[in-house]
C-alpha atoms as a printed R data frame, in Angstrom:
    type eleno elety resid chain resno       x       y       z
1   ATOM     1    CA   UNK     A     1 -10.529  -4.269 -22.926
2   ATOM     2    CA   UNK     A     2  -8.630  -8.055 -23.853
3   ATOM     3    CA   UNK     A     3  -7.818  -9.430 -20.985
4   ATOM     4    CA   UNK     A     4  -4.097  -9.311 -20.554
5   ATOM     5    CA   UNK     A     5  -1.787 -12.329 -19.731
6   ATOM     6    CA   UNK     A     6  -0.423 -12.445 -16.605
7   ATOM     7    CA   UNK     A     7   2.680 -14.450 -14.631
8   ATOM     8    CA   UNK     A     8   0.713 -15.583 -11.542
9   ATOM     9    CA   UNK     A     9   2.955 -17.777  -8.539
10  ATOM    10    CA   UNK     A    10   4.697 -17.948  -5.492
11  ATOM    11    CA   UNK     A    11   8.232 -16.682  -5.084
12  ATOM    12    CA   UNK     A    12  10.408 -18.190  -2.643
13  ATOM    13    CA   UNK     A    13  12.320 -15.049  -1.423
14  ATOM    14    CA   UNK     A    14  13.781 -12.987   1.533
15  ATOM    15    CA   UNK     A    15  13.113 -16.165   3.510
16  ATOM    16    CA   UNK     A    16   9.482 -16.304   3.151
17  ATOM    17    CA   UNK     A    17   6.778 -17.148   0.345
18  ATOM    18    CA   UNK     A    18   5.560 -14.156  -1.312
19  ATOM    19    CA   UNK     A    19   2.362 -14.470  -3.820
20  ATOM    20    CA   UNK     A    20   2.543 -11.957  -6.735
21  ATOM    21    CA   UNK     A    21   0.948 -11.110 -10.031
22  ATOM    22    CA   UNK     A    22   3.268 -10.170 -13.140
23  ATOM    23    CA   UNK     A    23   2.289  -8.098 -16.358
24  ATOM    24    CA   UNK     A    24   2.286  -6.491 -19.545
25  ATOM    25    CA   UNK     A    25   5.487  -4.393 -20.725
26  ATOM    26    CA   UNK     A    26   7.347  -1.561 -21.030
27  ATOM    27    CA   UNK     A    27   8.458   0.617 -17.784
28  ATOM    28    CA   UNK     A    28   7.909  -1.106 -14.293
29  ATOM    29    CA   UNK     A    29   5.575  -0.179 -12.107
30  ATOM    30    CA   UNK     A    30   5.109  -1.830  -8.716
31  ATOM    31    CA   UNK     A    31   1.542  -1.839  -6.128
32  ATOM    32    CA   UNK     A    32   1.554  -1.828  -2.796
33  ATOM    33    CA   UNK     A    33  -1.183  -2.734  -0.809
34  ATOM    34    CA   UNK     A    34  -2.392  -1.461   2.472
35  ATOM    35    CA   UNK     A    35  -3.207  -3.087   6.161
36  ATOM    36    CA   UNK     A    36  -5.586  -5.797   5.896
37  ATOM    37    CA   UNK     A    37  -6.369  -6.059   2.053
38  ATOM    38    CA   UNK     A    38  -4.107  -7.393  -0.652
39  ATOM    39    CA   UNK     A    39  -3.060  -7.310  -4.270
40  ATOM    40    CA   UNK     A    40  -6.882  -7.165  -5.470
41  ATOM    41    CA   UNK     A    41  -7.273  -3.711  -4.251
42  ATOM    42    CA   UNK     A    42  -5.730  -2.789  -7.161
43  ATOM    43    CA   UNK     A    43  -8.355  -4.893  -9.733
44  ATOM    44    CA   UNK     A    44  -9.038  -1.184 -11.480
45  ATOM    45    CA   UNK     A    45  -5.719  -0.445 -12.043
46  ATOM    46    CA   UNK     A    46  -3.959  -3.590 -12.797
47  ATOM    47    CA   UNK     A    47  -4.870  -4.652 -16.327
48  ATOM    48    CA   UNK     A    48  -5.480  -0.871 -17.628
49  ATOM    49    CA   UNK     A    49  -1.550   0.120 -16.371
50  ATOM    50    CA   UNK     A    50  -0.129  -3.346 -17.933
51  ATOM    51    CA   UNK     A    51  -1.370  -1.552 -21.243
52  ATOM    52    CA   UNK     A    52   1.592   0.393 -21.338
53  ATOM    53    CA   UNK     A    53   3.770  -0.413 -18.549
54  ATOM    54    CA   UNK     A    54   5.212  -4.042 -16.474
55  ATOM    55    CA   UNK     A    55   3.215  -4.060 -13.398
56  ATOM    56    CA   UNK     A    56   3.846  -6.149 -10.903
57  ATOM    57    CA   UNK     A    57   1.402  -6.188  -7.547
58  ATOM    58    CA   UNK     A    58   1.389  -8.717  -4.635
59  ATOM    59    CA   UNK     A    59   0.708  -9.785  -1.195
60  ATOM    60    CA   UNK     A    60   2.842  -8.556   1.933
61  ATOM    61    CA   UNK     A    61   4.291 -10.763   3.848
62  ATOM    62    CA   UNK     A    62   1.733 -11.901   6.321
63  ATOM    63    CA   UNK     A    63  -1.200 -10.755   4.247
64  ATOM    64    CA   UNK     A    64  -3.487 -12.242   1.492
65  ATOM    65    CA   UNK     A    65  -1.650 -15.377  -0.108
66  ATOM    66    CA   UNK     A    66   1.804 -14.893   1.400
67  ATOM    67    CA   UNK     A    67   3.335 -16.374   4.071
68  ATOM    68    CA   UNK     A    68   2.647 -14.671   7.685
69  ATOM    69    CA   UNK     A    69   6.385 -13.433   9.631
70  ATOM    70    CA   UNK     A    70   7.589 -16.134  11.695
71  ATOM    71    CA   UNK     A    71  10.390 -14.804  14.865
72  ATOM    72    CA   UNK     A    72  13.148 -13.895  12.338
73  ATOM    73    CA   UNK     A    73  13.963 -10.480  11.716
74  ATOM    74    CA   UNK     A    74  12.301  -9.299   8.476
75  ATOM    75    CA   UNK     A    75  11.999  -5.958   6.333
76  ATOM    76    CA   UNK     A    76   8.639  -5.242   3.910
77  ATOM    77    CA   UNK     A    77  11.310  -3.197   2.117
78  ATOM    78    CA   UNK     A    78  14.182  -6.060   1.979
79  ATOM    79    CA   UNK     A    79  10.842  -8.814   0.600
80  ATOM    80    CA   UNK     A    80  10.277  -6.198  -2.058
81  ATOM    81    CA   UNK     A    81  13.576  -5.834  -3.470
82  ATOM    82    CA   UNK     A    82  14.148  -9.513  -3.509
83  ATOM    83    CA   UNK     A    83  11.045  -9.948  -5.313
84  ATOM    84    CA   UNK     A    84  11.914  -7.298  -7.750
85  ATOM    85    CA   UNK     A    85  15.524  -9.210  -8.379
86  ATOM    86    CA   UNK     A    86  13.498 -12.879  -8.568
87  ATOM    87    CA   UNK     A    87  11.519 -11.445 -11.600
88  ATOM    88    CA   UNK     A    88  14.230  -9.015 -12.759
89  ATOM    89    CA   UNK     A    89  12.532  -6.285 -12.542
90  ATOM    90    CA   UNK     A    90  14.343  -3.022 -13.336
91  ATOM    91    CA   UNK     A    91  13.773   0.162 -12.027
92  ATOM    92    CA   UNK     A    92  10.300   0.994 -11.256
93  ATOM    93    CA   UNK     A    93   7.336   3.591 -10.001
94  ATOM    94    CA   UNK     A    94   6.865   2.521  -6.723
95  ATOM    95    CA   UNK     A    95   3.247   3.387  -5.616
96  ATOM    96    CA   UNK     A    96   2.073   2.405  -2.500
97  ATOM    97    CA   UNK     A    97  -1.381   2.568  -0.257
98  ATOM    98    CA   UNK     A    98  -2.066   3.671   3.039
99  ATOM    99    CA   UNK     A    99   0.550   1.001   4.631
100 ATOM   100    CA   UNK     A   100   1.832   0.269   1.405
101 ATOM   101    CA   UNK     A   101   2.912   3.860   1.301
102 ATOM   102    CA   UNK     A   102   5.356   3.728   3.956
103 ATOM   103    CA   UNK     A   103   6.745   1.006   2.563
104 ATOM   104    CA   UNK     A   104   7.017   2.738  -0.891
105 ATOM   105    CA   UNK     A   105   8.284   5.941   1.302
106 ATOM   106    CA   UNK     A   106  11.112   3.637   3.186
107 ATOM   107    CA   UNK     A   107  12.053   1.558  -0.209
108 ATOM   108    CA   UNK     A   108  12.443   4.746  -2.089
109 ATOM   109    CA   UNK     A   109  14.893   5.968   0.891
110 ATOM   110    CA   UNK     A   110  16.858   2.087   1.036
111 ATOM   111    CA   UNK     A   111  16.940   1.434  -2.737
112 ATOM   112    CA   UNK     A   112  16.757   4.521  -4.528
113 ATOM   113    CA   UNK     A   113  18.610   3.053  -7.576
114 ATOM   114    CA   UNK     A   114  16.015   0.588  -8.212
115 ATOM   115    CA   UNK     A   115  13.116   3.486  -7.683
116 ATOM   116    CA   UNK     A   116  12.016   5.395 -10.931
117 ATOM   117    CA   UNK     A   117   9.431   7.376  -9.137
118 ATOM   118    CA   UNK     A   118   7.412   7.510  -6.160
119 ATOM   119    CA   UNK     A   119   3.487   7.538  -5.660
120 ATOM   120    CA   UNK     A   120   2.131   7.494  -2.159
121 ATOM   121    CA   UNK     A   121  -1.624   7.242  -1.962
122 ATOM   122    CA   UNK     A   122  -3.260   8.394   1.786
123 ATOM   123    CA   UNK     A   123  -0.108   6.793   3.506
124 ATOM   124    CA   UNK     A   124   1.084   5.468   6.291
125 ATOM   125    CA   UNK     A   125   4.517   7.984   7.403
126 ATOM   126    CA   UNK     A   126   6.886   6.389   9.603
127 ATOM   127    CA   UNK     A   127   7.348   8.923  12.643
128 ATOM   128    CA   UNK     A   128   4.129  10.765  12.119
129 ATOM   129    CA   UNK     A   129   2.180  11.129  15.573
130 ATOM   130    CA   UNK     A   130  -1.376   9.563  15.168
131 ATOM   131    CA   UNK     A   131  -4.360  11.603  16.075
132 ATOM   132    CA   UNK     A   132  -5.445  10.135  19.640
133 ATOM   133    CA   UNK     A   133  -8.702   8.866  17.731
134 ATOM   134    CA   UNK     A   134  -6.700   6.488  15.688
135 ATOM   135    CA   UNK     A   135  -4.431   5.304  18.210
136 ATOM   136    CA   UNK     A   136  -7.405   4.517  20.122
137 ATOM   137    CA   UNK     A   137  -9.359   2.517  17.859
138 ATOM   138    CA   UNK     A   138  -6.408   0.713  16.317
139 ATOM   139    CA   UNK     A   139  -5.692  -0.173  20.535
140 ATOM   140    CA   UNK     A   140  -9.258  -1.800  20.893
141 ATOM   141    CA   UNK     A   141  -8.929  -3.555  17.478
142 ATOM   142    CA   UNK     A   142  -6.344  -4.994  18.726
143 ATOM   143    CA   UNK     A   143  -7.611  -6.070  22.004
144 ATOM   144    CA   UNK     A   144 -10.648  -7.284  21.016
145 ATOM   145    CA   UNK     A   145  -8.605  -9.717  18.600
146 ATOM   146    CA   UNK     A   146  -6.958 -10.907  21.951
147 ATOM   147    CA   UNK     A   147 -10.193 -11.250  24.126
148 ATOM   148    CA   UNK     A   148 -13.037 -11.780  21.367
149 ATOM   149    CA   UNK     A   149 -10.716 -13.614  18.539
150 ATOM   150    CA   UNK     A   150  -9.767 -12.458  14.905
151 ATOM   151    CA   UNK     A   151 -13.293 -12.775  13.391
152 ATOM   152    CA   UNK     A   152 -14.445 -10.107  16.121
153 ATOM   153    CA   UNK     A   153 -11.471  -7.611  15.125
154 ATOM   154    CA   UNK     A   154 -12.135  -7.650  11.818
155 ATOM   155    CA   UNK     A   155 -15.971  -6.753  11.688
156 ATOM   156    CA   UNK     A   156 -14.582  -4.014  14.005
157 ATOM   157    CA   UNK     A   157 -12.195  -2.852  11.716
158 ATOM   158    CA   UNK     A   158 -14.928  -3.460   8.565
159 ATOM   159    CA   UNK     A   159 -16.381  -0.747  10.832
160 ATOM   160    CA   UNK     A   160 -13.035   2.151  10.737
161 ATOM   161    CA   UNK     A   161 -14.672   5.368   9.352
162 ATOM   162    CA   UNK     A   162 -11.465   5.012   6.881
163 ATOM   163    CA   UNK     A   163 -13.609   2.483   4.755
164 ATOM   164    CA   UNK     A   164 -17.510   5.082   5.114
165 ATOM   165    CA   UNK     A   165 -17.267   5.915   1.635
166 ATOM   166    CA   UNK     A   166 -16.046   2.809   0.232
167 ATOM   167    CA   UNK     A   167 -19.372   1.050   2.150
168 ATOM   168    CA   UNK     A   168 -21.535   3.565   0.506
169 ATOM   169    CA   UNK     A   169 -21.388   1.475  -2.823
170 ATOM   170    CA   UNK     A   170 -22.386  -2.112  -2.527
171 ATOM   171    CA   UNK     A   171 -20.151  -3.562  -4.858
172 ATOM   172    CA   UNK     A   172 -17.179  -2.052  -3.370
173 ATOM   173    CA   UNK     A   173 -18.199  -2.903   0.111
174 ATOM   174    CA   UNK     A   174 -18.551  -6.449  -0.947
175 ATOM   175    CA   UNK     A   175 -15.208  -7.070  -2.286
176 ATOM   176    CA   UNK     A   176 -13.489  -4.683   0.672
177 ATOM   177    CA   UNK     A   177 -15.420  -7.372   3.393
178 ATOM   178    CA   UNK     A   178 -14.385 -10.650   1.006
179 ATOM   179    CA   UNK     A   179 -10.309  -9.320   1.269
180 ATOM   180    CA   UNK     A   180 -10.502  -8.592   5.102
181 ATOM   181    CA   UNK     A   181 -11.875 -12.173   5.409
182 ATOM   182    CA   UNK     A   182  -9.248 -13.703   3.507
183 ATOM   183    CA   UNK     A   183  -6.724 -12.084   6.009
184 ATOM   184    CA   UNK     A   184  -5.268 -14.013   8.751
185 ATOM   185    CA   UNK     A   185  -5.627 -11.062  11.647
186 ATOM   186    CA   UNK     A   186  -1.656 -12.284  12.444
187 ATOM   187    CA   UNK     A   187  -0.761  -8.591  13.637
188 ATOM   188    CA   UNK     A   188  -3.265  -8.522  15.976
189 ATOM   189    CA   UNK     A   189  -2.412 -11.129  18.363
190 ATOM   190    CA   UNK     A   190   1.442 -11.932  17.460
191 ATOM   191    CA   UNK     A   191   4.574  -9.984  17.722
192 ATOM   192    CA   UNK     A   192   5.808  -8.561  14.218
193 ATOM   193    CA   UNK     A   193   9.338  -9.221  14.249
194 ATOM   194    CA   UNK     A   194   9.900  -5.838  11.136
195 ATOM   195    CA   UNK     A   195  13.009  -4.854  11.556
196 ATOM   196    CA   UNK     A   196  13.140  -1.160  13.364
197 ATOM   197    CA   UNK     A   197  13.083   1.680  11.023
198 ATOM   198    CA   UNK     A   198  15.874   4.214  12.489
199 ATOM   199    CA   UNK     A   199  15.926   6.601  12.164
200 ATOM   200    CA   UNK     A   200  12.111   7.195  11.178
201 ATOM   201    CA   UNK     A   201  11.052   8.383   7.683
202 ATOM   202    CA   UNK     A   202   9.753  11.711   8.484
203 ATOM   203    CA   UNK     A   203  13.589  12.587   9.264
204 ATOM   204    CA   UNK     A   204  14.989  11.994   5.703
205 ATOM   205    CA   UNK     A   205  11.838  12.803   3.498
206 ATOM   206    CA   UNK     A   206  14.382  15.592   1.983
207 ATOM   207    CA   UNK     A   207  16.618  12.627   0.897
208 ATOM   208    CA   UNK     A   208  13.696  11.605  -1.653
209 ATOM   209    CA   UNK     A   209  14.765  12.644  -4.880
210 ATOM   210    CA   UNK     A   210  12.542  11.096  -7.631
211 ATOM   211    CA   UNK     A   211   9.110  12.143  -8.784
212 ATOM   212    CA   UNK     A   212   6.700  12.016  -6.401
213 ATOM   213    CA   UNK     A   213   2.914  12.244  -6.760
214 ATOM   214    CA   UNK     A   214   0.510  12.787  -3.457
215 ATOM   215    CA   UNK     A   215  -2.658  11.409  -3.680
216 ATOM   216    CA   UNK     A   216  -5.328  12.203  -0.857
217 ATOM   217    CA   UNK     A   217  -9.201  11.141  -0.634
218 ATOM   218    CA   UNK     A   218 -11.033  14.372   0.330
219 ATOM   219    CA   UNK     A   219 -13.014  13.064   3.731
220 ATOM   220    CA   UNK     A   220  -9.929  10.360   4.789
221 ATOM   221    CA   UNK     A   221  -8.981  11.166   8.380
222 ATOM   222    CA   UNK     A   222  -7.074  13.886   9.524
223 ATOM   223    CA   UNK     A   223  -4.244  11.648  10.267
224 ATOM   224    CA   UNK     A   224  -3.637  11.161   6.404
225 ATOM   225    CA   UNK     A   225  -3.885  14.722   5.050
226 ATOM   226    CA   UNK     A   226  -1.369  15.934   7.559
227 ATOM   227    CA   UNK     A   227   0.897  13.087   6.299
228 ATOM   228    CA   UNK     A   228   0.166  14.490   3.263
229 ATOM   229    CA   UNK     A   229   1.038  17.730   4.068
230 ATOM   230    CA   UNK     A   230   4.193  16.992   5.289
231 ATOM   231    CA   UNK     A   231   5.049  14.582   2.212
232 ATOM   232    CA   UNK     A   232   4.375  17.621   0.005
233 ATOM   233    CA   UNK     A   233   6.703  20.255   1.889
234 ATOM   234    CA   UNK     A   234   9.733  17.870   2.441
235 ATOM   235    CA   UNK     A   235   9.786  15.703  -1.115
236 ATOM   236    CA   UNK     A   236  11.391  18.160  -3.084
237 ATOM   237    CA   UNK     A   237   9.417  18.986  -6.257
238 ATOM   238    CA   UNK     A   238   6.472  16.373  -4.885
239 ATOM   239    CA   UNK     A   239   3.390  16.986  -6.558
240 ATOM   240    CA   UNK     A   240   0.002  16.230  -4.739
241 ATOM   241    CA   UNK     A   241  -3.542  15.843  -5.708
242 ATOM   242    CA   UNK     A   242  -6.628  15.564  -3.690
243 ATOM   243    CA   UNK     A   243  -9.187  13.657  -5.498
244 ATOM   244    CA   UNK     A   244 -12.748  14.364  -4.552
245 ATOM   245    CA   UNK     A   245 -15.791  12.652  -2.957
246 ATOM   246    CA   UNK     A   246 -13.588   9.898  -1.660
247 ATOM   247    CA   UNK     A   247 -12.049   8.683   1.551
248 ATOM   248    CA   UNK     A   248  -8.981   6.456   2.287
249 ATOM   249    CA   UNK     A   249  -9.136   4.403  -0.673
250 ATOM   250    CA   UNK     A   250  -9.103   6.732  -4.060
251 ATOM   251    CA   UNK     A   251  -7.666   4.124  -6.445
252 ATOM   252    CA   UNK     A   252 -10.712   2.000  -5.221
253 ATOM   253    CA   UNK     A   253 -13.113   4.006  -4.413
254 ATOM   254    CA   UNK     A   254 -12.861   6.614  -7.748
255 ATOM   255    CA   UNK     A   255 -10.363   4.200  -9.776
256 ATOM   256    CA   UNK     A   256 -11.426   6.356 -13.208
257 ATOM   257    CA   UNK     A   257 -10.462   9.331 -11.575
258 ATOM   258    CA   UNK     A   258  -7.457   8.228 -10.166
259 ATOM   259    CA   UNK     A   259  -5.883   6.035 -12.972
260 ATOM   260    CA   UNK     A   260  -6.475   9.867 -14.848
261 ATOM   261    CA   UNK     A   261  -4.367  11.196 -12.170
262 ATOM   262    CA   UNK     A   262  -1.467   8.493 -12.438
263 ATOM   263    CA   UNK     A   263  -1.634   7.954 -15.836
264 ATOM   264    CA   UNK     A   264  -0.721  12.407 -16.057
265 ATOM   265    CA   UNK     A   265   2.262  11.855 -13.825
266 ATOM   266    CA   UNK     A   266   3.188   8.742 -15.492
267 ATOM   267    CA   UNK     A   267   2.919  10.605 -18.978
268 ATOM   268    CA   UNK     A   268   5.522  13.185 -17.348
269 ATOM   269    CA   UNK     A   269   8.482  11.072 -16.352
């Protein structure tokens, strides 16, 4: 494949600096990274979908190239739509990872007239109870950032059983360990002024009203195929797919399989 042109910069927006990554034409399509990594988790999919469509991905604020939250109020969901007004950016697929997919999730329920359709990939639902496993771990990640310092808390997390299969190739481990290092481990040991979300997602899935694809590794935790589960019965019309051999990170971990899988549901819109 030619490599495709694309608008790389900083956007001063939303009262932060957000870094993003702009291209190819036709419908818009937006990424949406997940806790810890940044735009290049979505290397596999970003040239191949900027075939046919405008894709923009970036960092979160706070993650990757952007700028971390300072004490002001701030929404993930109010950055986005700025960023999508900077770059005029109409309508879009919104498809969002792990974290990113609660942010798809509450952007969908904000802006729904800028949202096209929805894709949420093993994510993140705001008012879901975590499994006491996860809440645990995520507790002494965050403690040991305290005690032991970032560096510490990020081997740790290196270590989640959310990344197992993606460490099982060498390649993918590599580039999963080189975007952890590049971020900052600011969540651990600051308070995240994000604006509350009330009342929480789970309440007003029924409001979602566009297209909406499910995508689930097979052997991700628990905590992410019962978030699945409930995406699927309260989305109206949601479609979901569990893609096989693959934990938290399908689009990563199985990108030829999965761009198959988005590329169908694109095809149906």
């Amino acid at each position: 494949m030619s490599e495709i042109h694309a608008q790389r910069g900083y956007a001063e927006v939303a009262g932060t600096r957000l870094y993003y990554e702009l291209a190819g034409a036709g419908p818009a399509l937006v990424l949406i990274h997940g806790f810890a990594v940044d735009a290049r988790v979505w290397d596999a999919q970003f040239e191949t979908l900027a075939a046919t469509h405008r894709v923009l991905r970036y960092d979160l604020r706070g993650f990757g190239r952007s700028a971390a939250p300072g004490t002001a109020p701030y929404s993930h969901t109010g950055d986005l739509h700025a960023l999508m007004q900077h770059l005029r950016i109409d309508p879009a697929v919104i498809v969002g990872l792990s974290m990113g997919g609660w942010i798809a999730t509450h952007f969908v329920l904000t802006h729904p007239e800028a949202t096209r359709a929805l894709v949420l990939i093993d994510a993140v639902l705001i008012g879901a109870e975590w499994s006491p496993e996860w809440k645990s771990r995520w507790g002494e990640i965050k403690t040991l950032a305290v005690q032991s310092g970032i560096e510490a808390a990020k081997r740790r997390w290196l270590e989640h059983p959310i990344f197992a299969l993606a460490h099982m190739n060498e390649e993918l481990s590599a580039q999963l360990a080189r975007m952890v290092a590049d971020y900052s481990g600011w969540h651990w040991v600051n308070p995240d002024p994000h604006e509350p979300i009330e009342p929480p997602d789970i309440k007003r899935l029924h409001k979602i009203a566009v297209p909406t694809l499910i995508v689930t590794g097979e052997y991700d935790m628990r905590d992410f195929h019962a978030n699945a589960q409930l995406f699927q019965q309260r989305i109206h019309h949601a479609r979901a797919v569990v893609i096989a051999s693959v934990g938290h990170l399908p689009n990563f971990e199985a990108a030829t399989t999965f761009n198959r899988h988005l590329r169908e549901f694109l095809a149906g819109l």
